[in-house]
Backbone as numpy.savetxt, mean C-alpha at the origin, in Angstrom:
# Nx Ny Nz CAx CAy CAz Cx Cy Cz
8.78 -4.79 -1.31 7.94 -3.60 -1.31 8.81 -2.36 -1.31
8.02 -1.84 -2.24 9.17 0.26 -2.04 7.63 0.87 -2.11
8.14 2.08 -1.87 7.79 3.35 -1.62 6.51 3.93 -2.54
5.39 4.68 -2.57 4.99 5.33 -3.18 6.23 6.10 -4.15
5.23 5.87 -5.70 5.89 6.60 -6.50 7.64 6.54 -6.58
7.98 5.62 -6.54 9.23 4.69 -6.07 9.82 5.29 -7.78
9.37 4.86 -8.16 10.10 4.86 -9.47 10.49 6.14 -10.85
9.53 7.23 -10.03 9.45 8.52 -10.05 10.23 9.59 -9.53
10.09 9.13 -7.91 10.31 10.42 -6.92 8.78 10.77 -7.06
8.87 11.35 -5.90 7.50 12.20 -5.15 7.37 13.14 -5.95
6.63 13.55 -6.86 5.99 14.75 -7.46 5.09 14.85 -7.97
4.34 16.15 -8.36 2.96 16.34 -8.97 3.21 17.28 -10.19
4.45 17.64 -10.58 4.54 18.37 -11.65 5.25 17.36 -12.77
5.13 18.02 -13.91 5.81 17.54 -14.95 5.87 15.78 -15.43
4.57 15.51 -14.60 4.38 14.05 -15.27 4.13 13.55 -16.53
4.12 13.92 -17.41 4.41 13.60 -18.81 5.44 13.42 -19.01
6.55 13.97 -18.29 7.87 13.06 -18.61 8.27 12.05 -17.36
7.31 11.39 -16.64 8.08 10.39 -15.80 7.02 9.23 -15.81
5.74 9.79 -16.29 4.77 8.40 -16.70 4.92 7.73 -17.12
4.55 5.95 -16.80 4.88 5.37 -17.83 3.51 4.34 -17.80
3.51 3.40 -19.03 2.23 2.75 -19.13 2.64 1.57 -18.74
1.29 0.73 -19.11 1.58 -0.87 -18.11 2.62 -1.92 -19.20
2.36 -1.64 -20.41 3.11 -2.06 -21.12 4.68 -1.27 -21.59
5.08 -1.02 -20.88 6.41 0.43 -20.69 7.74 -0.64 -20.40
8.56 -0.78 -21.23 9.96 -1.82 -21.26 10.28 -2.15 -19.86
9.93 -0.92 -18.83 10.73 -1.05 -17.65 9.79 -2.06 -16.80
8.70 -1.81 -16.99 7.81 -3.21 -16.39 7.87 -4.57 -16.58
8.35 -4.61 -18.05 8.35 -6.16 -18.22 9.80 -6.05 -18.01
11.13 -5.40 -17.90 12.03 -5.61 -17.33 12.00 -5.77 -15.34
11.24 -5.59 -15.25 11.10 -5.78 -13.53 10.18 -7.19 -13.32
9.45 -7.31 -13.95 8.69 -8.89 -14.36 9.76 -9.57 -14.69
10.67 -9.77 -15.43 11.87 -10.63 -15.50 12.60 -10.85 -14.49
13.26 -9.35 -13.69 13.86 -9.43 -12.50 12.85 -10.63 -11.19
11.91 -10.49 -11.02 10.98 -10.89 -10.48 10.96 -12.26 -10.78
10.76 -12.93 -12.04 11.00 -14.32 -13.00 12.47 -14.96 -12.32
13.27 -14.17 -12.39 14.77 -14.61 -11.84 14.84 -14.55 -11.06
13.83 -14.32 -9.82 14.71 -14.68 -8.40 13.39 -15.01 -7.79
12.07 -15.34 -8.48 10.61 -15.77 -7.78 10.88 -15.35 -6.74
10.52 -13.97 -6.98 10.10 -13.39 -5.84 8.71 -12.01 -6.73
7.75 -11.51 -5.37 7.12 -11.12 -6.16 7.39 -9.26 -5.48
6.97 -8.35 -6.54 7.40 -6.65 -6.67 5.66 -5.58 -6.21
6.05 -4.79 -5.67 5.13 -4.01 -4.91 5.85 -2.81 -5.12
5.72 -1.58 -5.89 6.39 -0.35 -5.86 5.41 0.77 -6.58
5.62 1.62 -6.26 4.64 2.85 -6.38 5.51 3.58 -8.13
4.24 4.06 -8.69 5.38 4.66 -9.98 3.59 5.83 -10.50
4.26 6.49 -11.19 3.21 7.55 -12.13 2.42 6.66 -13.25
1.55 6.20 -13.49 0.79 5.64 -14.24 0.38 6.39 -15.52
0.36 6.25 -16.78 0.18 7.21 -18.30 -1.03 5.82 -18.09
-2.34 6.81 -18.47 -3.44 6.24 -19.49 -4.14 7.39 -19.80
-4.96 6.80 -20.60 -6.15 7.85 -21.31 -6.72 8.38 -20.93
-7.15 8.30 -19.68 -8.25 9.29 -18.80 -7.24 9.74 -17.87
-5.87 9.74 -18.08 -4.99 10.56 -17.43 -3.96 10.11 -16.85
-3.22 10.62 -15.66 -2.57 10.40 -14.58 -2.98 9.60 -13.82
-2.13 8.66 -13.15 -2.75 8.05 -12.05 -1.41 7.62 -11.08
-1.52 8.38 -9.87 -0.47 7.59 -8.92 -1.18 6.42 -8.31
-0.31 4.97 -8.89 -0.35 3.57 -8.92 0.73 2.98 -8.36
0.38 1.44 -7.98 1.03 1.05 -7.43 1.13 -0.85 -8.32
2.37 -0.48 -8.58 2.23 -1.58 -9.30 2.36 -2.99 -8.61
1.52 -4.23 -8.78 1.84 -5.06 -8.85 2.39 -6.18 -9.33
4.04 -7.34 -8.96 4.20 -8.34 -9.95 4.76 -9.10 -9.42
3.44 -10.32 -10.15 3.93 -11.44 -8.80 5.02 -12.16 -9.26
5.31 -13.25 -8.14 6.73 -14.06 -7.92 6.78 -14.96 -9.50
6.19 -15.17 -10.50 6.47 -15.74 -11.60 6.54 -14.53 -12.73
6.91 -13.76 -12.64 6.71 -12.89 -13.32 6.07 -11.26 -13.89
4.49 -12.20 -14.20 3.34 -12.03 -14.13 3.04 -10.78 -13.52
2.99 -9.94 -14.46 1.45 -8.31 -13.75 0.26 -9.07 -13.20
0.24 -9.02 -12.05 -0.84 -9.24 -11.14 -1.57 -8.56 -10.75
-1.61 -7.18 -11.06 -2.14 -5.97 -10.85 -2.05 -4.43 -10.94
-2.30 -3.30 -11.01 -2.34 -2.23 -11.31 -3.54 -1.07 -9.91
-3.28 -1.29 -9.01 -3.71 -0.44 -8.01 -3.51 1.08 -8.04
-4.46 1.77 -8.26 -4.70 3.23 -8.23 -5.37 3.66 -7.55
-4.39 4.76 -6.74 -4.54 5.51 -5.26 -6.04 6.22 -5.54
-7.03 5.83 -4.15 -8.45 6.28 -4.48 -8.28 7.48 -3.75
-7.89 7.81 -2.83 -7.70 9.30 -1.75 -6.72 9.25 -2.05
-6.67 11.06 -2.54 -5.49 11.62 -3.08 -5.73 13.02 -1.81
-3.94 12.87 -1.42 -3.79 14.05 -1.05 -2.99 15.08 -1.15
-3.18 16.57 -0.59 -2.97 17.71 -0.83 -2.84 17.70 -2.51
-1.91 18.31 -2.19 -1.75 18.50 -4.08 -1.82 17.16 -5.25
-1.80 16.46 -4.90 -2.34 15.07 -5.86 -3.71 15.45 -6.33
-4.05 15.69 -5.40 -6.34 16.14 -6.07 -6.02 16.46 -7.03
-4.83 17.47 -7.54 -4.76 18.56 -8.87 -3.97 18.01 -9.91
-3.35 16.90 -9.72 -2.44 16.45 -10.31 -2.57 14.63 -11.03
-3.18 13.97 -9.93 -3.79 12.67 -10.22 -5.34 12.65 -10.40
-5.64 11.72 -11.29 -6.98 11.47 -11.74 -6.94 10.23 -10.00
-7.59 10.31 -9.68 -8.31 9.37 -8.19 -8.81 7.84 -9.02
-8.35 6.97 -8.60 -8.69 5.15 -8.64 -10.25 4.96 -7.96
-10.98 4.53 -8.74 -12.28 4.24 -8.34 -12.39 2.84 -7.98
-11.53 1.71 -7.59 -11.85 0.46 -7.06 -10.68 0.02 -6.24
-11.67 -0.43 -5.09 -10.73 -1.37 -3.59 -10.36 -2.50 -4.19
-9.99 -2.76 -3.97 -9.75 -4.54 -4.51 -8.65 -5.65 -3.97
-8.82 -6.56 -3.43 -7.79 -7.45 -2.95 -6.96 -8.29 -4.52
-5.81 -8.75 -4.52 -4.88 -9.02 -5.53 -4.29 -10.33 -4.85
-4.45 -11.40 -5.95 -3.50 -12.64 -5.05 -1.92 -12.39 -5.58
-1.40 -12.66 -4.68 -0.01 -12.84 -5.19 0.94 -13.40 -4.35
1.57 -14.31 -4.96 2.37 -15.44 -3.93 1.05 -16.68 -3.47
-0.35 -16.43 -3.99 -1.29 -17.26 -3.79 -1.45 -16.81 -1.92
-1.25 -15.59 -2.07 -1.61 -15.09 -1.01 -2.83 -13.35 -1.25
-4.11 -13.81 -0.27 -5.09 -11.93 -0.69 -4.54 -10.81 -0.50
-3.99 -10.49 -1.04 -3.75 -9.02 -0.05 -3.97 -7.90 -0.65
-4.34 -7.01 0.36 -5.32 -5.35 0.58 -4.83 -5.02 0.22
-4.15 -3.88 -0.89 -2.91 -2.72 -1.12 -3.55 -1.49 -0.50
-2.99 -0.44 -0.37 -3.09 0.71 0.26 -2.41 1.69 -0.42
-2.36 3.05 -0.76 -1.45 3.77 -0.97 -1.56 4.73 0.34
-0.15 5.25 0.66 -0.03 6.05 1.91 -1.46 6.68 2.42
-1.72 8.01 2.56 -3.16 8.22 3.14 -4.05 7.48 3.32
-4.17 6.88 2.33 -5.51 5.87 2.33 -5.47 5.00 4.16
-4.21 4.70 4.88 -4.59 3.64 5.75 -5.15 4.29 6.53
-5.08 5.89 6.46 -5.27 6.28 7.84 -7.31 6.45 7.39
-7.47 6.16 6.70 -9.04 6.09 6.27 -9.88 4.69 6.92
-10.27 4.56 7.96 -10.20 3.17 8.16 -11.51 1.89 7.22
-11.96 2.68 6.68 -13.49 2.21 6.03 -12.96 1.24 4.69
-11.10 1.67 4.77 -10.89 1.25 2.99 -10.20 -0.19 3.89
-9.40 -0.03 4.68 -8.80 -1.70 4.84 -10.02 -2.28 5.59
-11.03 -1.97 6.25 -12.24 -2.95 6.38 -13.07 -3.11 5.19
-13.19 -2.50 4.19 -13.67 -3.56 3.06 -12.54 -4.33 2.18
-11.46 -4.09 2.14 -10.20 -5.08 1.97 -10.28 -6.28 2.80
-10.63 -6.20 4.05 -10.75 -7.35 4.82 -12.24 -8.10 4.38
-13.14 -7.20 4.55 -14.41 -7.80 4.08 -14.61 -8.43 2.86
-13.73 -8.16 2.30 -13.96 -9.28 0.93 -12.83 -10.18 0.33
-11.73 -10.74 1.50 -11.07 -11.48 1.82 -9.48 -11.11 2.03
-9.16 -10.14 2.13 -7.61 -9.83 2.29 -6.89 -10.67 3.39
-6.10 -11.16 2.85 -5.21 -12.12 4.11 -3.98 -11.05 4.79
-3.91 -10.04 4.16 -2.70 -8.86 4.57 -3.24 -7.65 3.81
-2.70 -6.94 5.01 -2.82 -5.36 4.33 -1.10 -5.29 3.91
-1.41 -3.91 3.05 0.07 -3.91 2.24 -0.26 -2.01 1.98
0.96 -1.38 2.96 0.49 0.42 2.61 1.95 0.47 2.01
2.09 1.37 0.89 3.16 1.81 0.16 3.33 3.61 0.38
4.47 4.31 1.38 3.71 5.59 1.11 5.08 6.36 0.62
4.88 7.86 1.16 5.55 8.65 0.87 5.19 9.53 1.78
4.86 9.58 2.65 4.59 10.00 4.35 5.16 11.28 4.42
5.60 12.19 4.59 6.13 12.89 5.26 5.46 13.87 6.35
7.08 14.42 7.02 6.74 15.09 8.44 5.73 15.84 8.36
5.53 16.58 9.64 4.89 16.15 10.86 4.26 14.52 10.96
3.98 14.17 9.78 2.86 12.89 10.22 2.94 11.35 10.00
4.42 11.35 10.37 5.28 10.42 10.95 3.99 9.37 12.04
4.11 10.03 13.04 3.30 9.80 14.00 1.76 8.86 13.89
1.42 9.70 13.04 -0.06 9.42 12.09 -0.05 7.93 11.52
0.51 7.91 11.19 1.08 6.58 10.21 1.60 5.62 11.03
2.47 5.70 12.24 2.72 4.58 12.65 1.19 3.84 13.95
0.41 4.79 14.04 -0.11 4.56 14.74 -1.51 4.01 13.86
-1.34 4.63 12.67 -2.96 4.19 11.96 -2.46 2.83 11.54
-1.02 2.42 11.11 -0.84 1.05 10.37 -1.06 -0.03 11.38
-0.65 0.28 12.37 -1.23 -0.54 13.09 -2.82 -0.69 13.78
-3.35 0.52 13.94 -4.59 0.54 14.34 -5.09 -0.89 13.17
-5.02 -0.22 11.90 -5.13 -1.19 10.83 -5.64 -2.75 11.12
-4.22 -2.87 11.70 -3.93 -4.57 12.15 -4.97 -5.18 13.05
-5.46 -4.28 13.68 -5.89 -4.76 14.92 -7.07 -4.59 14.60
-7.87 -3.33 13.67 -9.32 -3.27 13.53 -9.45 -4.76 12.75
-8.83 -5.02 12.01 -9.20 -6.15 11.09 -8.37 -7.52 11.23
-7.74 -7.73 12.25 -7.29 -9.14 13.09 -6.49 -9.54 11.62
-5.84 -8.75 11.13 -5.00 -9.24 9.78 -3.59 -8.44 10.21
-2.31 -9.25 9.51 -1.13 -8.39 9.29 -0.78 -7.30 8.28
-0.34 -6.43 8.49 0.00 -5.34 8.12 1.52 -5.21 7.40
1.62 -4.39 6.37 2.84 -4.26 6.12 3.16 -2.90 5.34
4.21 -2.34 6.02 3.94 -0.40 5.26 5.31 -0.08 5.13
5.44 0.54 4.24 6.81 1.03 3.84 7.17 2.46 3.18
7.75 3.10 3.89 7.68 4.91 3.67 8.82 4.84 3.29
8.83 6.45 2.65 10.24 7.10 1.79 10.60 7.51 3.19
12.35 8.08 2.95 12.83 8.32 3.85 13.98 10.13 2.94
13.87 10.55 3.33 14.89 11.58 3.16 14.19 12.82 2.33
14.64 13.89 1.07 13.87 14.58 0.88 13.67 15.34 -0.39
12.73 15.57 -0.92 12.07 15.72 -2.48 11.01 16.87 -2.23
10.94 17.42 -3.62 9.78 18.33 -3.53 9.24 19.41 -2.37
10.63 19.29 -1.52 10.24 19.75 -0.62 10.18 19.62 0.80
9.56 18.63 1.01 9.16 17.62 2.18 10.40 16.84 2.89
10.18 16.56 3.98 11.16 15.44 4.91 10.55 14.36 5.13
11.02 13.21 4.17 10.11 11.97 4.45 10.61 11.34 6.03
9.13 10.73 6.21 9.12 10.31 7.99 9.63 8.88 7.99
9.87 8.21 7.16 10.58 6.43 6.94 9.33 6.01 8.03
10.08 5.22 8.96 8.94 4.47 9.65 8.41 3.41 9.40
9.20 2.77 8.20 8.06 1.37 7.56 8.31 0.50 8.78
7.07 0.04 8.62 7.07 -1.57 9.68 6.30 -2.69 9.54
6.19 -3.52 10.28 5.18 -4.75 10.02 4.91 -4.98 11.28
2.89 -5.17 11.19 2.16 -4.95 12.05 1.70 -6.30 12.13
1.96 -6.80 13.20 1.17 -8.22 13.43 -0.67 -8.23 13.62
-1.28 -9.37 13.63 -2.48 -8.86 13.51 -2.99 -8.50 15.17
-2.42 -8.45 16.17 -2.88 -7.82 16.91 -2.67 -6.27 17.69
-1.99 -5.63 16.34 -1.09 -4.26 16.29 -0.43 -4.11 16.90
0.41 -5.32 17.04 2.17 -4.98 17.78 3.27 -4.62 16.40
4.13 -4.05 16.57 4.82 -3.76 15.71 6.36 -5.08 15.92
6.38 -5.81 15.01 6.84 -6.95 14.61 8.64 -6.97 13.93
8.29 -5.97 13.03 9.81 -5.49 12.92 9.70 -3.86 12.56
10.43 -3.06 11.87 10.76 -1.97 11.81 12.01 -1.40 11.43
11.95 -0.29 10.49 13.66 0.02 9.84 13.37 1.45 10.33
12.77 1.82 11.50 13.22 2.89 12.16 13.04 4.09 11.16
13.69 5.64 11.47 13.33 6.67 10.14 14.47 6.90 9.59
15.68 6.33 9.59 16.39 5.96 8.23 16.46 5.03 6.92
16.90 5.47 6.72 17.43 4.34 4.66 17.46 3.01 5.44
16.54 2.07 5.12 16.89 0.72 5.66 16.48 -0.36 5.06
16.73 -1.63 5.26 15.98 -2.51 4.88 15.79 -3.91 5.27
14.59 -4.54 5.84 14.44 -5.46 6.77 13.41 -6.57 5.85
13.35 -8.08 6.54 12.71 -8.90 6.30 12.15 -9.28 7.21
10.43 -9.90 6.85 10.20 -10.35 8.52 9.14 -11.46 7.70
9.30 -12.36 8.72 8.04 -13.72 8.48 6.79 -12.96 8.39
5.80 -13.25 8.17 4.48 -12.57 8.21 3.28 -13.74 8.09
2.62 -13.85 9.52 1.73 -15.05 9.38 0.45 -14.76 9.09
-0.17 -15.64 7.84 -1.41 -15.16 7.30 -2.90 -16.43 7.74
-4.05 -16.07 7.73 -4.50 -17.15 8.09 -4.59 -17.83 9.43
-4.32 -17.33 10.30 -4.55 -17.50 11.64 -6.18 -17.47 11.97
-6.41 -18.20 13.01 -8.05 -18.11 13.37 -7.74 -17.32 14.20
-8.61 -16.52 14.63 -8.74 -15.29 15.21 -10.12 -15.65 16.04
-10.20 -15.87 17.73 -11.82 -16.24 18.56 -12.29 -14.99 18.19
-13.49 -15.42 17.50 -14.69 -14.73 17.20 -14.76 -13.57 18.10
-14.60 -13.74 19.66 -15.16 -12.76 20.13 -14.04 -11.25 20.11
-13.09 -11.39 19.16 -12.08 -10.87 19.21 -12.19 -9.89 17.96
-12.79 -10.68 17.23 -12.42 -10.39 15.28 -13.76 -9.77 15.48
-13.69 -8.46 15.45 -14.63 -7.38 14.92 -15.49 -7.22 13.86
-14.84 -8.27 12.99 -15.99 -8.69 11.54 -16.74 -9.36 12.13
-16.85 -9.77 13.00 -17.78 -10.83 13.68 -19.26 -9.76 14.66
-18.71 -8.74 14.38 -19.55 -7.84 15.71 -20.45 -6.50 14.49
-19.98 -6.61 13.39 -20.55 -5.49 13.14 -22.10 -5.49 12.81
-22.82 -4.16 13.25 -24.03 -3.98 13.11 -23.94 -2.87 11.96
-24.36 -3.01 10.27 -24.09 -1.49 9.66 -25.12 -1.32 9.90
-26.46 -1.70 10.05 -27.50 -0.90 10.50 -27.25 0.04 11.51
-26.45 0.10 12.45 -26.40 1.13 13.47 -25.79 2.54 12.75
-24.55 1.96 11.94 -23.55 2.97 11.27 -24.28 4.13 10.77
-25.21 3.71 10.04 -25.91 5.21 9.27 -25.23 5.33 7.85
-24.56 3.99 7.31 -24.19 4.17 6.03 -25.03 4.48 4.70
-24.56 5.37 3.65 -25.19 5.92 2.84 -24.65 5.75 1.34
């Protein structure tokens, strides 16, 4: 896993020269990389299509294989003006494993990884580009995450500085009962951690088990 917009740098200007499409040399050169060492790729990049811009997050699983194309649905600050917004949640198998994607803001939304869970995510997966003050924000929503939805977590922030900003790093992995499991701290780092999926979780614990939306007032 890398970073929002990993393959870019963080920006909202001048994307016509850093877009690229799904069929773009450098994708099926990272699908090969991926082919050669079965393993599978999670990285954030500027998306070129026809109805526009889109900050995406690409998916490619451990054989190769585009497994997916995730586009950030909450866009913030200056993205509103700059990215066209992703109109679908969606869980993605890969490694023959469900998992939720997220782009940064989005985790701290909690309505988007409970319908990721609700329609089978075995892991959440946030890719961001975080920066300061809201460092803080983030380590505390990725895990809230974990724990609203009795699933593991896994988030990974930029670290240093672009456009402006001081990225907050902070990536970690959230076990499903929002303990923080490992962590590369807010420098340049890079860590591996087991991640157990599929655990039974007692009912009286797992919050999918308790909800009333009739009470919610959903609309």
């Amino acid at each position: 896993m890398f970073p929002e917009l990993f393959l870019s740098g963080y920006t909202t200007v001048d994307l016509n020269e850093i877009a690229i499409g799904r069929s773009h040399p450098l994708v099926h050169r990272l699908g090969a990389l991926c082919r050669e060492h079965r393993t599978a790729l999670m990285l954030g990049f500027v998306e070129d299509d026809v109805a526009g811009y889109f900050n995406s997050l690409l998916i490619i699983d451990r054989d190769g294989d585009l497994a997916a194309v995730y586009r950030k649905t909450h866009l913030f600050g200056e993205e509103k003006h700059a990215f066209v917004a992703g109109d679908e949640i969606h869980t993605v198998e890969v490694a023959g494993v469900a998992v939720g994607p997220m782009i940064c803001f989005e985790t701290e939304i909690p309505e988007i990884a409970r319908t990721l869970r609700r329609t089978g995510a075995e892991v959440l997966t946030t890719v961001a580009a975080n920066m300061k003050p809201y460092g803080p924000d983030h380590e505390l929503a990725v895990r809230a995450r974990a724990l609203d939805n009795r699933i593991p977590h896994v988030y990974v922030n930029r670290v240093g500085h672009e456009s402006g900003f001081e990225f907050a790093g902070g990536s970690l992995v959230a076990s499903s009962d929002g303990t923080t499991q490992a962590s590369c701290g807010t420098g340049e780092n890079v860590t591996e951690a087991v991640v157990r999926v599929g655990d039974r979780v007692p009912s009286v614990i797992d919050y999918i088990h308790h909800l009333r939306p009739a009470l919610y007032g959903h609309r």
